[in-house]
N, C-alpha and C positions, 0 to 999 in steps of 0.2 A: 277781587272780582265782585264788581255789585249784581250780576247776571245771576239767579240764580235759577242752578234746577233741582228739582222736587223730585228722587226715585219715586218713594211711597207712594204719593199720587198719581203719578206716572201707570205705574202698575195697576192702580184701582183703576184707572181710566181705560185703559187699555180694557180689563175685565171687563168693563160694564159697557163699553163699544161694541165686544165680541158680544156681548150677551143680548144686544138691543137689536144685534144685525141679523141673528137668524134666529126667526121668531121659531121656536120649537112645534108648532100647529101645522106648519107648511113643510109638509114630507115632500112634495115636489120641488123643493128648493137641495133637495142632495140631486138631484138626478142632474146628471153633468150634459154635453153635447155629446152627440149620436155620431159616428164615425163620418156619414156625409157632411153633418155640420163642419166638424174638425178639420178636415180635405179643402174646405173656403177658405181658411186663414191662411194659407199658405200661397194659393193661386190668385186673389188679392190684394197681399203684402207685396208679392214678387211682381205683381202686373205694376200696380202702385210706384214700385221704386224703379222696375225698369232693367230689375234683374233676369234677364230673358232664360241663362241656364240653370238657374234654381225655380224659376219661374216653371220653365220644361218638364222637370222632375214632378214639381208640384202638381201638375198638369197629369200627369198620367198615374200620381197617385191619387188623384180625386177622381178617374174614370175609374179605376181600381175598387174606390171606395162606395162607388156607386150614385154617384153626381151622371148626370144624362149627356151627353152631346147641347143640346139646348140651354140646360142649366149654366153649365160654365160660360155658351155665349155669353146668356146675357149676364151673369155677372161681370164680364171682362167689356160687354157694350156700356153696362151702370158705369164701371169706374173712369168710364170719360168725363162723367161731369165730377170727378174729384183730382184727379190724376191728370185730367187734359185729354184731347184727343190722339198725341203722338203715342202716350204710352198704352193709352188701350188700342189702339191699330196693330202696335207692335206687339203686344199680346198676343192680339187674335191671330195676328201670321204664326206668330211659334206655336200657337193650338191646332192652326191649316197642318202645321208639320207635322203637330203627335198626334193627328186622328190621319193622316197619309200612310206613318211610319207604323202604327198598330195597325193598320189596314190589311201591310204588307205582311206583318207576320200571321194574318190571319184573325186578328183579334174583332169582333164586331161590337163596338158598342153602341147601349140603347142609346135612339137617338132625343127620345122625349119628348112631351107636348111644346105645340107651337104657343105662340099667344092668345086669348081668344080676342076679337073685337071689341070696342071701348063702347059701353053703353050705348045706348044712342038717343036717350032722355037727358044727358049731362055734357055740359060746355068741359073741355082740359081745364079750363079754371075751375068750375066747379068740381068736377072731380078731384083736381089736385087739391084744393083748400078742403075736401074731406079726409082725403089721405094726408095729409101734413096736418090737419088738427087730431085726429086720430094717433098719430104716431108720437107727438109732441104731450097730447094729450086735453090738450086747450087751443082754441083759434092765435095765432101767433099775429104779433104785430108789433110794431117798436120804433126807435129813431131811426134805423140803419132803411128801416124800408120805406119810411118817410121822407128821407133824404134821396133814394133812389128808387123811387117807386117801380124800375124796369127790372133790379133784381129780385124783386117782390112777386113778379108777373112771371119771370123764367122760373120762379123756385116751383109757383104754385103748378103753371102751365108744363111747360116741359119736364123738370127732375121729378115732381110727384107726381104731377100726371100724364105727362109721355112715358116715364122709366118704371115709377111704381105702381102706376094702373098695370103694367102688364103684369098676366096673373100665370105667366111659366117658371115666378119665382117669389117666393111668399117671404113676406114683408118679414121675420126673425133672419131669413137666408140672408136678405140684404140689408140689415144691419150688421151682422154678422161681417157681410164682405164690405163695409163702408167701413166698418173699426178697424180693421182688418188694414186694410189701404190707409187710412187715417193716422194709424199707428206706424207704420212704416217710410212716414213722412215726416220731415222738421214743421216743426213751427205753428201745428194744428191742436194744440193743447185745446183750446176754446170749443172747437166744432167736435173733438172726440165728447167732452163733459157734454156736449147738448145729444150726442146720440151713442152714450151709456145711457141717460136719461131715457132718450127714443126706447130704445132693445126693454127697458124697464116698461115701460108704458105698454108695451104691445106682449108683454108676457115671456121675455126672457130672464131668467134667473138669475138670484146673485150666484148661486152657486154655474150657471153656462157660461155668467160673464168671465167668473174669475177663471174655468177651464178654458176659455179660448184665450186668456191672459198665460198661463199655462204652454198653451199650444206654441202662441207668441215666442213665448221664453227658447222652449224647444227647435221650432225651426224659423225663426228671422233670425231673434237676438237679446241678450238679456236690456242692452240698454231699452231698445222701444218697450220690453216685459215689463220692468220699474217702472217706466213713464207712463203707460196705460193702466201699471197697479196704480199708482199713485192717483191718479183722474178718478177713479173708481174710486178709491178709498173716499176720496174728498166729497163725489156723489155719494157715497152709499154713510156718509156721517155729517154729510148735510141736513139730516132729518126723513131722508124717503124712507130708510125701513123703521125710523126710531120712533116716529110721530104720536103712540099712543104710551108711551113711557116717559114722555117727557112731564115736567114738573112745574113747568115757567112756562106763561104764554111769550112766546117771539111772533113775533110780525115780521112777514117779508118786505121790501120795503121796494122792491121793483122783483118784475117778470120777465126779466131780462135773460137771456143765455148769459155763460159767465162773458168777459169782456178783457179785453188787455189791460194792465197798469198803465200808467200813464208814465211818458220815458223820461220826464224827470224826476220820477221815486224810484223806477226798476234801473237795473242794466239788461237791456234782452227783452225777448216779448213773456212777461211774465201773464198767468191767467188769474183773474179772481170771478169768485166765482159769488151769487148774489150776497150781498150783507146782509145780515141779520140786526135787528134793536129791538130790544127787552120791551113791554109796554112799563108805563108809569106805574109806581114813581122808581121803578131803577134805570140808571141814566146810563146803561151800557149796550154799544154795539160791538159787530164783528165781522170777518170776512173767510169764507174759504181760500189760502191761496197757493197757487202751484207753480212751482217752479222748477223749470226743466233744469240738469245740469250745468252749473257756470253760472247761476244766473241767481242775483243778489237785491237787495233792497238800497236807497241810497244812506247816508248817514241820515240819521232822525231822532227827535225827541217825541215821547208823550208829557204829557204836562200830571198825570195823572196816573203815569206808569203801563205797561202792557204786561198782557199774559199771552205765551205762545203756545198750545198743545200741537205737537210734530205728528200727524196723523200718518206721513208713509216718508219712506228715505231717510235718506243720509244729508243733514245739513251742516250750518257754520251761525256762528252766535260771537257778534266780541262788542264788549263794551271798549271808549274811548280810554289808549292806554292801556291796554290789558291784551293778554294774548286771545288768539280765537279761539273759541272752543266750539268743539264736535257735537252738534244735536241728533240723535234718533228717533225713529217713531216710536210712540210712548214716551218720551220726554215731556216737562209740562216746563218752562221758562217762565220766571219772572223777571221785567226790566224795571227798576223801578222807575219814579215820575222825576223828570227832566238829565236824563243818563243819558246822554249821547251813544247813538250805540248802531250795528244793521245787522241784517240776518238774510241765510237766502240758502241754496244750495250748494254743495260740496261740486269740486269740479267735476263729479264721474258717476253723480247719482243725482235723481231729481229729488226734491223733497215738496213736502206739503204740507200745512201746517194751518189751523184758528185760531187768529189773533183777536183778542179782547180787547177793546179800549174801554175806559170810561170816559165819558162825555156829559159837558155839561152846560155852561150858556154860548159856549165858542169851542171852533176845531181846539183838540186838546193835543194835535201832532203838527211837530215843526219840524218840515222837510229840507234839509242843508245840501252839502254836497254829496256827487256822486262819489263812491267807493270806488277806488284807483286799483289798476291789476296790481300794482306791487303790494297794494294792503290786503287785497281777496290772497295775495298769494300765486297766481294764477301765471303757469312760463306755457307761452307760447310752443308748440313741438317744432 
């Protein structure tokens, strides 16, 4: 097996991860979400997926928990621009029923503030392009809006400023219910890393993120719990809490949200997340990348070898001829240079992992064939 992995370093990495990620200064970073907050993950995962009778339940334990009559609206009016319109209509009917049915036994609950009126000094485009730079953190802008400049206009106009100027629900609540929906969804790996990023920016904690992952775990399900730890893990060792520990200047090399693989290196919609490259004179980059379960790299060479460090999950690693082997978070892989080889996630876990290349006058990775299910392993149920 020319694959190798490195316990020792493994371990020291893992140490100095945990040690970079909660700076010990910021006592506010133990304080978890508040019982209302908690009561959102549940009534937006279930509105999300469409699940109406855990949906129900969810529902009358958020009025329990002290979420308003109003508040729940319009979390359940927000998740139409994620969810679609069917599933938030149906929502709202099965909310019509459990404020009917608590009626009837007598129960009254607050009903809560309306929304106030939208400025009236500010265009919905302006407003919205303050609330999305705000939340983002920075003025946003890229190919994807230059290619279609009309979803550039609904994001600004309508989702941030029709949805999130309203102020009967404040901009953590509805991060909180957008992850929430997000995660209880296939295939949103990309849009959840741009708003773990968002909930960071506007002052949610790593310690609320990882309790509403948590929460997750508890009442949807462990698979979306892994696949939103894993998002997280990959944002939160990206460099956002490690920045002033660092030892090497890196350059970001675009302001992109993360992006999909390209489908002839993945199998699946796999996420990466911005590159990284060392300045001069070291000739190495790198990329966050995430991979929901099942979902694999195609066969490839480095010319120059790779390093893998498994940041979250359970993966798979085989060189050509060689049996697969099992990778972990805190694993550190080396592939050496021109070893045919692929890596990617285990069928029933997502993993996550930064791959090192070195590079130097030309691409130093040469992308072969795709990985066949009889070699991933992978029987059909």
């Amino acid at each position: 097996m020319n694959i190798k992995l490195h316990p020792i370093l493994s371990g020291l990495f893992v140490a100095v991860c945990c040690a970079a990620t909660i700076p010990p200064t910021q006592a506010e970073n133990n304080v978890g979400l508040d019982a209302r907050q908690k009561a959102i993950i549940p009534i937006a995962a279930f509105a999300a997926s469409g699940d109406l009778e855990k949906l129900k339940q969810a529902l009358n334990e958020g009025l329990d928990a002290g979420l308003t009559v109003n508040e729940i609206k319009e979390i359940l009016v927000q998740l139409y621009a994620y969810a679609g319109f069917p599933r938030s209509l149906n929502a709202i009917g099965t909310f019509m029923e459990v404020i009917d049915e608590r009626e009837k036994k007598g129960i009254q609950d607050e009903i809560g503030k309306e929304a106030s009126a939208f400025p009236v000094d500010k265009s919905l485009m302006e407003l919205g392009t303050q609330i999305q730079t705000q939340l983002v953190g920075k003025p946003v802008a890229g190919p994807i809006f230059t290619f279609t400049p009309a979803i550039d206009r609904f994001l600004k106009e309508h989702l941030f400023g029709d949805i999130f100027g309203r102020d009967n629900l404040d901009f953590k609540s509805r991060e909180i219910a957008t992850l929430s929906a997000l995660a209880n969804m296939e295939g949103l790996s990309p849009q959840m890393t741009s708003h773990f990023n968002a909930s960071l920016n506007i002052g949610l904690t790593q310690m609320q993120l990882k309790n509403l992952i948590s929460v997750i775990e508890s009442k949807v399900g462990q698979y979306q719990a892994d696949n939103a730890a894993a998002l997280l893990a990959n944002v939160l060792g990206s460099g956002r809490a490690g920045d002033k520990a660092r030892k090497i200047t890196v350059t970001h090399t675009s302001s992109h949200p993360p992006s999909k693989g390209p489908t002839e290196w993945f199998t699946g919609s796999v996420s990466i997340d911005t590159p990284f490259k060392a300045s001069e004179p070291a000739h190495f980059y790198g990329a966050n990348v995430v991979f929901e379960a099942g979902l694999r790299t195609a066969w490839h060479t480095h010319e120059l070898g790779q390093l893998l460090i498994v940041t979250w999950g359970t993966g798979l690693v085989q060189s050509w001829g060689d049996p697969v082997q099992e990778i972990h978070k805190g694993d550190i892989v080396w592939i050496p240079p021109h070893q045919k080889h692929w890596h990617g996630a285990s069928p029933d876990s997502p993993m996550a992992h930064i791959a090192i290349v070195e590079e130097r006058d030309r691409p130093s990775t040469q992308w072969l064939e795709k990985v066949s299910d009889e070699q991933y392993g992978f029987k059909s149920e």
